[in-house]
Structure formats: structure tokens, C-alpha cells
Kinemage of the C-alpha trace (Angstrom):
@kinemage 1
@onewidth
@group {chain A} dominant
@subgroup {mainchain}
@vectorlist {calphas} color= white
{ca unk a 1} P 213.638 220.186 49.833
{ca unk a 2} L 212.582 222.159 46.781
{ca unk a 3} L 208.557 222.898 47.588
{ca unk a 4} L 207.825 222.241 43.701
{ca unk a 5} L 207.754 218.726 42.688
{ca unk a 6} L 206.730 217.489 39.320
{ca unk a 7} L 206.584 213.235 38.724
{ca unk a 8} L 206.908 212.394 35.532
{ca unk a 9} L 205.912 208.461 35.145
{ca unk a 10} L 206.902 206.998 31.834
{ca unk a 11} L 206.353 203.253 30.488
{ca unk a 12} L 209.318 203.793 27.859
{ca unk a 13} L 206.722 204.222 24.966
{ca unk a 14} L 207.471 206.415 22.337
{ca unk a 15} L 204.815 208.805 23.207
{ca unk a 16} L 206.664 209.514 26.290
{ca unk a 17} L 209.465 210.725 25.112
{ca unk a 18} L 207.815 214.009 23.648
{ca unk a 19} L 205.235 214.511 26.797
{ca unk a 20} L 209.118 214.206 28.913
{ca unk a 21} L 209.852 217.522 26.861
{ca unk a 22} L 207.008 219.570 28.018
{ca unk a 23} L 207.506 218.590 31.374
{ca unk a 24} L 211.127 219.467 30.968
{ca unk a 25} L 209.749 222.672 30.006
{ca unk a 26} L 207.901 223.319 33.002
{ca unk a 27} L 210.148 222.473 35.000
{ca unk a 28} L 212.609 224.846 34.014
{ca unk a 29} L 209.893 227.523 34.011
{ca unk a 30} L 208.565 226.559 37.358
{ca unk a 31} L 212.154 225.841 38.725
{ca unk a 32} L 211.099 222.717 39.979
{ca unk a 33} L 212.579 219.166 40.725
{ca unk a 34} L 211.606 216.817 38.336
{ca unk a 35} L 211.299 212.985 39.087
{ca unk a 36} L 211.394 210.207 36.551
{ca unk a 37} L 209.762 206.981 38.046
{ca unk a 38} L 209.130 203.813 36.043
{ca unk a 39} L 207.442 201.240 37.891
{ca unk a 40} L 208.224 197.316 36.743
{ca unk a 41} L 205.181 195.235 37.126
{ca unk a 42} L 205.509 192.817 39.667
{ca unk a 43} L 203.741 189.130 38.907
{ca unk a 44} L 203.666 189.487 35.261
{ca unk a 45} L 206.191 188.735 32.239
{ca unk a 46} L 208.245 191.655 31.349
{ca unk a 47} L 207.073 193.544 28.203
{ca unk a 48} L 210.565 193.485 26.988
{ca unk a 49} L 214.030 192.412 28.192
{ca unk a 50} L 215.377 196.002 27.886
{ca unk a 51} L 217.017 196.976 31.217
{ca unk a 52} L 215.509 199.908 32.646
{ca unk a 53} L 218.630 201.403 33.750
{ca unk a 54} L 219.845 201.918 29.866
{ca unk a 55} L 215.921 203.021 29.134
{ca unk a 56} L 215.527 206.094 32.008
{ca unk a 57} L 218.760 207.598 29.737
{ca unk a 58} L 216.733 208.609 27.362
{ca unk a 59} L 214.542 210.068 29.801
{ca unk a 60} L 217.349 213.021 31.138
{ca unk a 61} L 216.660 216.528 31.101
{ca unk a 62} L 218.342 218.543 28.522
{ca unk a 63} L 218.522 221.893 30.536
{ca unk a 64} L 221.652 221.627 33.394
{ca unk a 65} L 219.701 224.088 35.525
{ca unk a 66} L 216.708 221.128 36.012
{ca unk a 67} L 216.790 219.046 39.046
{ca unk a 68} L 215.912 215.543 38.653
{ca unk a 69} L 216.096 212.294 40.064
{ca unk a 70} L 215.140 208.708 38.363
{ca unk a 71} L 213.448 205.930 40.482
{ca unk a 72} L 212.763 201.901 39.311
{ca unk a 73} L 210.043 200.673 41.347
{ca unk a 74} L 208.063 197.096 41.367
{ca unk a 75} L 204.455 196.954 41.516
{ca unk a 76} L 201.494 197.788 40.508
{ca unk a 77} L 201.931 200.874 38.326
{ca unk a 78} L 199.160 203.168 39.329
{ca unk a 79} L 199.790 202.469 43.328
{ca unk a 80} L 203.375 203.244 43.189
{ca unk a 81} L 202.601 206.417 41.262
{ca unk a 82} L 200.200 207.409 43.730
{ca unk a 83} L 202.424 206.301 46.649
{ca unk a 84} L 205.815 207.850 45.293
{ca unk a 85} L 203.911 211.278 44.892
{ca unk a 86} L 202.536 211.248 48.364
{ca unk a 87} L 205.995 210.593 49.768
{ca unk a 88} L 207.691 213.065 47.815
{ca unk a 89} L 204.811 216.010 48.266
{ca unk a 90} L 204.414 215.999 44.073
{ca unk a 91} L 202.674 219.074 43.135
{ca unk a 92} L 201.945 217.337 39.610
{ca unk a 93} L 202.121 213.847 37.793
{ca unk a 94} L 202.994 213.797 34.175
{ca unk a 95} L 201.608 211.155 31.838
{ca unk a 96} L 201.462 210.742 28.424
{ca unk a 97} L 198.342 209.273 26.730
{ca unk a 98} L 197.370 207.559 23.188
{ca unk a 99} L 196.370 209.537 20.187
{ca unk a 100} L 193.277 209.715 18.701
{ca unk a 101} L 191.183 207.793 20.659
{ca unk a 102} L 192.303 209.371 24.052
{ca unk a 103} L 191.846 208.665 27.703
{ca unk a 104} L 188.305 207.673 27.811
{ca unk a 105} L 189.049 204.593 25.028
{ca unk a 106} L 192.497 203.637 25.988
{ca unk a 107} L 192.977 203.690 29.085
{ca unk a 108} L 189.560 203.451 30.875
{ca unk a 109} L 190.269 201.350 34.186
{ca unk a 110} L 194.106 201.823 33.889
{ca unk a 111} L 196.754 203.299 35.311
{ca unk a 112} L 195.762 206.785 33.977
{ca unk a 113} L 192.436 206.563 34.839
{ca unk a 114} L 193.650 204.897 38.324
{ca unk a 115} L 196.141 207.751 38.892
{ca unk a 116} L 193.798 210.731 37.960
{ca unk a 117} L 190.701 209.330 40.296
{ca unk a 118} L 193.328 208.795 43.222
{ca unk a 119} L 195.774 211.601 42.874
{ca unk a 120} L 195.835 213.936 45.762
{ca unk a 121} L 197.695 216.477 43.578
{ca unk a 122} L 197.120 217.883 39.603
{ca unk a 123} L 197.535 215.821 36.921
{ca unk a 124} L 198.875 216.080 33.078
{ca unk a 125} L 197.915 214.557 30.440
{ca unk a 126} L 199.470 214.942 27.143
{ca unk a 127} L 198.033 213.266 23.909
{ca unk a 128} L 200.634 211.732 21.468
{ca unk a 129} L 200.974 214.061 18.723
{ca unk a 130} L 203.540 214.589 15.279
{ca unk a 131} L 203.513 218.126 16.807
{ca unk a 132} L 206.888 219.274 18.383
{ca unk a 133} L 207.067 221.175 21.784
{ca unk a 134} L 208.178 224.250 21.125
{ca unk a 135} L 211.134 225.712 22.567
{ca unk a 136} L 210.030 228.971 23.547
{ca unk a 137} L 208.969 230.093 27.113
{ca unk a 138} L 205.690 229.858 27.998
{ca unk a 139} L 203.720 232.262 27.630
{ca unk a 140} L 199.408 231.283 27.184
{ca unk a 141} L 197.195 229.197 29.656
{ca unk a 142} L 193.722 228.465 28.500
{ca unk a 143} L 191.457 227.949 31.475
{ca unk a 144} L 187.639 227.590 30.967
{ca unk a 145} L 185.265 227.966 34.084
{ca unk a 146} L 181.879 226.607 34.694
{ca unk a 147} L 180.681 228.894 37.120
{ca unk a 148} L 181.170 225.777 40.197
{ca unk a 149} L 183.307 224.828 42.667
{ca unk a 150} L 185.508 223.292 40.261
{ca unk a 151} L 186.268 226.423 37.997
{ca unk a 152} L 187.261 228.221 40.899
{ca unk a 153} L 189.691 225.232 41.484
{ca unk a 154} L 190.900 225.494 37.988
{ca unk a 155} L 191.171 229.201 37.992
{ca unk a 156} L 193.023 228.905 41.294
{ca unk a 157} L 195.745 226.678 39.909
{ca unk a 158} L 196.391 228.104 36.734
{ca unk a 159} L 196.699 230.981 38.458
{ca unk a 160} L 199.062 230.247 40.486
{ca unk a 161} L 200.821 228.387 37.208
{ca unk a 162} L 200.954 231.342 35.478
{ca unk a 163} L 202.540 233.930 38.565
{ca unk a 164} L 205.317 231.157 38.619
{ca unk a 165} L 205.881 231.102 34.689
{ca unk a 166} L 205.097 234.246 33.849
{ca unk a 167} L 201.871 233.639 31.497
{ca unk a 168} L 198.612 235.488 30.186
{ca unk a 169} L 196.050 233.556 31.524
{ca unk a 170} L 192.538 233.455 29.512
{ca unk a 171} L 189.768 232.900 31.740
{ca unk a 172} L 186.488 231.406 29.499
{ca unk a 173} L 183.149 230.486 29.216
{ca unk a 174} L 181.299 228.562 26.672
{ca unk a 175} L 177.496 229.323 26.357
{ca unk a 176} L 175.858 226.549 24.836
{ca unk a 177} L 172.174 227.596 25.596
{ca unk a 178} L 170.040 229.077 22.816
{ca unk a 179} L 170.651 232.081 21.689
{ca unk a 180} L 170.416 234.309 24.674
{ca unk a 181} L 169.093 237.605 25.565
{ca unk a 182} L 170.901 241.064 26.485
{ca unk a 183} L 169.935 240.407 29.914
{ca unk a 184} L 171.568 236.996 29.706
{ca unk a 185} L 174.569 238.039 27.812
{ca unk a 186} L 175.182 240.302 30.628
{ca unk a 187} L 174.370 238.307 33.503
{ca unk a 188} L 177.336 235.423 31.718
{ca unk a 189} L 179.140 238.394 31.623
{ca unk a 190} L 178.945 239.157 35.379
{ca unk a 191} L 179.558 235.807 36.433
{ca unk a 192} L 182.742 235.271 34.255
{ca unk a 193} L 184.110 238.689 35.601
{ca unk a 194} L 184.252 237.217 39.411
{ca unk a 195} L 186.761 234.409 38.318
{ca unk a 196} L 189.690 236.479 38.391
{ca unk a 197} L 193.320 235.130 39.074
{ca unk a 198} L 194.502 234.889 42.990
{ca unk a 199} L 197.465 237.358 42.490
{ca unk a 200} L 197.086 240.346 41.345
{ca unk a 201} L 200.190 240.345 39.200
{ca unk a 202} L 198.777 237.900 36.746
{ca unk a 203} L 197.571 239.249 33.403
{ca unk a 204} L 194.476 238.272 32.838
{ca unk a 205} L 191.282 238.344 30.104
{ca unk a 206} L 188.106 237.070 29.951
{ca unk a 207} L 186.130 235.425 26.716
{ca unk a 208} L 182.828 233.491 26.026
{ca unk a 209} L 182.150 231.583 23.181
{ca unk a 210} L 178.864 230.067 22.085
{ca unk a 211} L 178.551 226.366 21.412
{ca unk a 212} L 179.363 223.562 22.307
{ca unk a 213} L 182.198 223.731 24.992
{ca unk a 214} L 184.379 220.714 24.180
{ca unk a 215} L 184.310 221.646 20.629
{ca unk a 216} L 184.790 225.187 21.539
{ca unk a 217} L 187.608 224.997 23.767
{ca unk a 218} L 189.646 223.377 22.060
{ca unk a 219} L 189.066 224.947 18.532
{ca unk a 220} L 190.116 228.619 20.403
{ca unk a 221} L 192.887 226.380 22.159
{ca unk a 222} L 194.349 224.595 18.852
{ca unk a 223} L 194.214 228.083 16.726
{ca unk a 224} L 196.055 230.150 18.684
{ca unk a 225} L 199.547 229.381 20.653
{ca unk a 226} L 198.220 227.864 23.822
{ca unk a 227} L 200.855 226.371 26.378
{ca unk a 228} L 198.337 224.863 28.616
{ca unk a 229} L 195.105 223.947 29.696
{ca unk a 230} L 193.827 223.906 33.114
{ca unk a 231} L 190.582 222.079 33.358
{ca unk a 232} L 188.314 221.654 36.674
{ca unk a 233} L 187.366 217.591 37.233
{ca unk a 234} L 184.962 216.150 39.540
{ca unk a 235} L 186.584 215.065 43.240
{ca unk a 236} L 186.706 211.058 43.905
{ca unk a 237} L 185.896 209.885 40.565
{ca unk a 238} L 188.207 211.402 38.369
{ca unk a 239} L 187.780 212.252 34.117
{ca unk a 240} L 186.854 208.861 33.060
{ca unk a 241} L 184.500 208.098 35.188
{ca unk a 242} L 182.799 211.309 36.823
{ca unk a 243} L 182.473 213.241 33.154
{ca unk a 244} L 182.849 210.311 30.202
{ca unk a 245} L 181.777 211.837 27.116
{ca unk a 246} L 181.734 215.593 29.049
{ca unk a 247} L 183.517 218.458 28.526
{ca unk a 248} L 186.884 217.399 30.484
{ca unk a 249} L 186.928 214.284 28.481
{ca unk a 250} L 186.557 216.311 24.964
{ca unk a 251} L 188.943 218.400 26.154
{ca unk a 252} L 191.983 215.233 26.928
{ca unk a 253} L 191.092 213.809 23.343
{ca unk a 254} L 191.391 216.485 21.229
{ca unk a 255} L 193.609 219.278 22.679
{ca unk a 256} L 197.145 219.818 21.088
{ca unk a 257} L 198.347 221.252 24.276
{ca unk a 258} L 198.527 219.578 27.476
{ca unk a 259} L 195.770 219.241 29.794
{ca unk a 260} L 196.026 219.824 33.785
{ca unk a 261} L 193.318 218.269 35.347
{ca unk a 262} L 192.367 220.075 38.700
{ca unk a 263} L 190.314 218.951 41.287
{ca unk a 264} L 188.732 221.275 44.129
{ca unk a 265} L 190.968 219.493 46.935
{ca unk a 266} L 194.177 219.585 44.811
{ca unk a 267} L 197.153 221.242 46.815
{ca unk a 268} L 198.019 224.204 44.798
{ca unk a 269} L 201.340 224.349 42.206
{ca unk a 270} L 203.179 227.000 44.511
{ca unk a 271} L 203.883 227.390 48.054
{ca unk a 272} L 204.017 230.864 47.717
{ca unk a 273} L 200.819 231.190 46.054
């Protein structure tokens, strides 16, 4: 069995059908198998008579070299994500969130919300954007760290992300004290340099910003050609509910890239990490 599995969970929305092209992407990079699962609700009227069969075609990788497999399922959506990822040891789900008003507004106490505060594994989210995905190889990951448990978790996946894909990885800090001190510029500055990535083959840089960190984040992230963030959550109770109106949450609603939430007892993206 190939040790890198990405699910990809799609409702046939629109929205889907561009988040399915990043994940295509990183699939190819990361040489993984990808899975397409659409799960039919089970005790409640069909949003539409199309047969999902005919649908999942629209959902099939473009790139010959990608392994995939597509799965109908009946249920409730969020438990059959969770339970099709356990049984096929998914490294990452894949789903694809409204626009503007993001995870915290849509889908608070849905499946996304269900799926990232139950998932043992990373999970990406990708906002629904005019944007196209770009089809060169990727190259930038974006990972801030908050000097806790769940930077290092962050810092430790996209590490691993980026030995697989072959990516500069940016490690950051956002101060958003008052203007500090030498002494404290320089003591940020020591604790940034001890996140550095697990391998020493990754390429690697440090930068702080000053301000507010959601803002900040994603205005360096949006300005330059970021592929990916990778964003430390809080364990059991996922974005929505552990950081609503934090950082993490900021960072879903207004990124233009998308966003791999971490926790610290995710298994990491590579075996051979």
C-alpha cells in the first residue's frame, strides 16, 4: 500500500472542483494515492437527482502518474469521512470551504467543523476563490509558530511537506506586543531560531512581523507566491471551536492559499520523515 494517502471529500459543489486541483497537485508532488469519497446522506431527501456515478467524473485526476480511487458511501457525512480515513491510514483530508465568510460562519457545527475536531490526521481547507491554481510545482510553505506545543507540530509537518515536495519553507513569528525593546527583539529572535525544520535538507528562513498575526500572516502570505500554509490548532476541539475569532480562524477566512491545519497528535505527512 502506498504509505501517503490524501482523501479528498467533495459534495459536488462548484467550489470543489478547484480545491480537487490543488490536491491533484499535491498529490503528484507528494506521489501519493489520492481518494475521492462522496458520502450520500442517509435519512434525508437527496439534494439533487444527479447520479453520483456521472458526478465523481468530473472529479478525475488530470495527471496519469496520480493514483486514485473513488468511493460512494451512505451516511452521515462527517463520520464516514472520519471512518474512511482511519481505514485507509489518510495522511490528509481535503475539503473545500465557502468564500468570504469562511469556516467559522458557514460551517460551524458541520461536517468541516466535525471532520477537523475529530480527524486523527491533517486537514485542508481551501476557501472558494476566482483565483486559479497554478500549474507550476510547488515551491513556498508559509508556516507561522507560536512558540507552543503546537508550532512545533506545525513546523514538524510542513517540514516534512516540504522534504517530500521540494519547498522553501518560511518559518514566522508575529509580534503583536508594544513596541519592544532590543533585549526583546532579540530574545523573539532566539526563540524563532530553535524552530528549525526536522531534516536537514530543507531550506529554510526565519521572519517576524509586528502586528496583528491573522492580519499579518496572511498579508505576507497573499503578496508573495505562497503554496501553502501550515497552521498549528488546538487538540480535541478543533478551529471552530478551540480558537473562533483567533489566529487559525483568520488565517482559514482570508488566505488565498490553502490552509493545513495541524494538530500536536497528527501522524506526520511522510513515513520517511
Amino acid at each position: 500500500m502506498n504509505p501517503n494517502q490524501i482523501l479528498f471529500a467533495t459534495d459536488f459543489s462548484d467550489r470543489d472542483l478547484r480545491a480537487f486541483k490543488h490536491t491533484c497537485r499535491l498529490a503528484l508532488d507528494w506521489h501519493a494515492k489520492l481518494h475521492v469519497l462522496h458520502v450520500e446522506r442517509d435519512h434525508e431527501p437527496p439534494f439533487s437527482t444527479v447520479d453520483p456515478s456521472k458526478e465523481l467524473k468530473r472529479f478525475i485526476p488530470g495527471q496519469p502518474a496520480i493514483e486514485f480511487e473513488q468511493t460512494v458511501r451512505t451516511g452521515n457525512p462527517a463520520d464516514e469521512i472520519l471512518k474512511f480515513a482511519d481505514e485507509q491510514h489518510v495522511r490528509l483530508i481535503v475539503l473545500g470551504t465557502h468564500g468570504r465568510s469562511g469556516l467559522g460562519r458557514v460551517v460551524s457545527g458541520s461536517i468541516a467543523e466535525n471532520v477537523m475536531r475529530k480527524a486523527k490526521c491533517a486537514v485542508m481547507t481551501l476557501r472558494d476563490l476566482d483565483t486559479p491554481c497554478s500549474d507550476r510545482r510547488m515551491n513556498y510553505i508559509l508556516v507561522p509558530a507560536d512558540f507552543s506545543v503546537y508550532g512545533y507540530a506545525a513546523v514538524d509537518f510542513a517540514s516534512c511537506l516540504a522534504l517530500t515536495t521540494n519547498a522553501d519553507l518560511t518559518i514566522c513569528y508575529v509580534d503583536d506586543s508594544d513596541p519592544s525593546s532590543v533585549e526583546d527583539h532579540e530574545r523573539i529572535w532566539k526563540q524563532l531560531r530553535q524552530f528549525v525544520p526536522t531534516n536537514s535538507k530543507v531550506r529554510y528562513s526565519h521572519k517576524i512581523f509586528l502586528g496583528n498575526p491573522g492580519e499579518e500572516i496572511c498579508k505576507y502570505a497573499n503578496s508573495k507566491p505562497y503554496d501553502y500554509i501550515v497552521i498549528g490548532t488546538h487538540g480535541r476541539s478543533g478551529i471552530t471551536r478551540a480558537v473562533r475569532g483567533s489566529v487559525a480562524e483568520y488565517v482559514v477566512r482570508h488566505a488565498n492559499c490553502p490552509v493545513i491545519s495541524v494538530k500536536p497528535t497528527n501522524q506526520r505527512i511522510a513515513m520517511s520523515c
